[in-house]
C-alpha positions as CSV (number, residue, x, y, z in Angstrom):
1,X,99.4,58.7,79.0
2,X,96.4,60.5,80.1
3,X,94.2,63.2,78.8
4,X,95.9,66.1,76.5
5,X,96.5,69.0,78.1
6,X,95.5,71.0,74.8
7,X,92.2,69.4,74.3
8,X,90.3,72.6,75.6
9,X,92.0,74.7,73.3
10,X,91.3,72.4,70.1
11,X,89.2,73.6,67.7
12,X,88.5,69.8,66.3
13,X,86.5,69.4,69.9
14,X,85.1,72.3,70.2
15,X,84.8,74.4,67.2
16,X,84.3,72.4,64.0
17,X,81.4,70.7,63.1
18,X,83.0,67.3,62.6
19,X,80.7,64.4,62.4
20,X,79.8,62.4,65.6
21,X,82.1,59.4,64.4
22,X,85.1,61.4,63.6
23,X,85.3,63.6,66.7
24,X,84.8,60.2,68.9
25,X,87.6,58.5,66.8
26,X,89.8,61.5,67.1
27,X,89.2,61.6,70.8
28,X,89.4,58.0,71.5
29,X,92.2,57.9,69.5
30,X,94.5,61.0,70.3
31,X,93.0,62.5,72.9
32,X,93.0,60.4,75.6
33,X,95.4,57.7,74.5
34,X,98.0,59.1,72.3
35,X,98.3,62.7,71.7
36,X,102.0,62.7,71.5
37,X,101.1,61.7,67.9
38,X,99.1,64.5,67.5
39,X,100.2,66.7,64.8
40,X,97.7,69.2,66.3
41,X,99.4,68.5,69.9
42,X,102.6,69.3,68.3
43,X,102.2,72.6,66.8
44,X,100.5,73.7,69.6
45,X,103.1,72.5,72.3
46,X,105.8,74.8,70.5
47,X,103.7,78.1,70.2
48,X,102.7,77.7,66.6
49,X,99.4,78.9,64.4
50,X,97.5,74.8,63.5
51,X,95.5,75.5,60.9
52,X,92.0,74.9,61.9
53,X,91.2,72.1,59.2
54,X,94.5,70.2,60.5
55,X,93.4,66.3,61.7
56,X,95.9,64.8,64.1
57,X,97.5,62.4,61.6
58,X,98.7,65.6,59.2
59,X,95.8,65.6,56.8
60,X,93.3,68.2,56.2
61,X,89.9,67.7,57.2
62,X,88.2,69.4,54.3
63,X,84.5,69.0,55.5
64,X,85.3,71.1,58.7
65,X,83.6,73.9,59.3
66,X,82.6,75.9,62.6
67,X,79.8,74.9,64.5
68,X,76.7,77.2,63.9
């Protein structure tokens, strides 16, 4: 499938201080592989708001804060 088209405006990659194996799951995972099951993906591919603690499999990622 290829590489998302949204990954450079996720805030999971590049805004939130995730924890090294999370964010390499998320990308190994979604990312690259399958991001049509991206819950992310989906909001953004129909011009909504994704709340910035959404994960890709529709939970919140409580422990996500931005970067400092």
């Amino acid at each position: 499938m290829g590489l998302c088209p949204k990954t450079d405006d996720c805030y999971l990659l590049n805004g939130a201080n995730l924890l090294p194996v999370l964010k390499r799951q998320i990308e190994t995972y979604y990312c690259t592989r399958n991001y049509d099951k991206c819950a992310r993906f989906e909001i953004m591919l129909v011009g909504g708001k994704v709340p910035p603690t959404l994960l890709p499999n529709r939970n919140m990622c409580y422990s996500c804060r931005p970067s400092d």
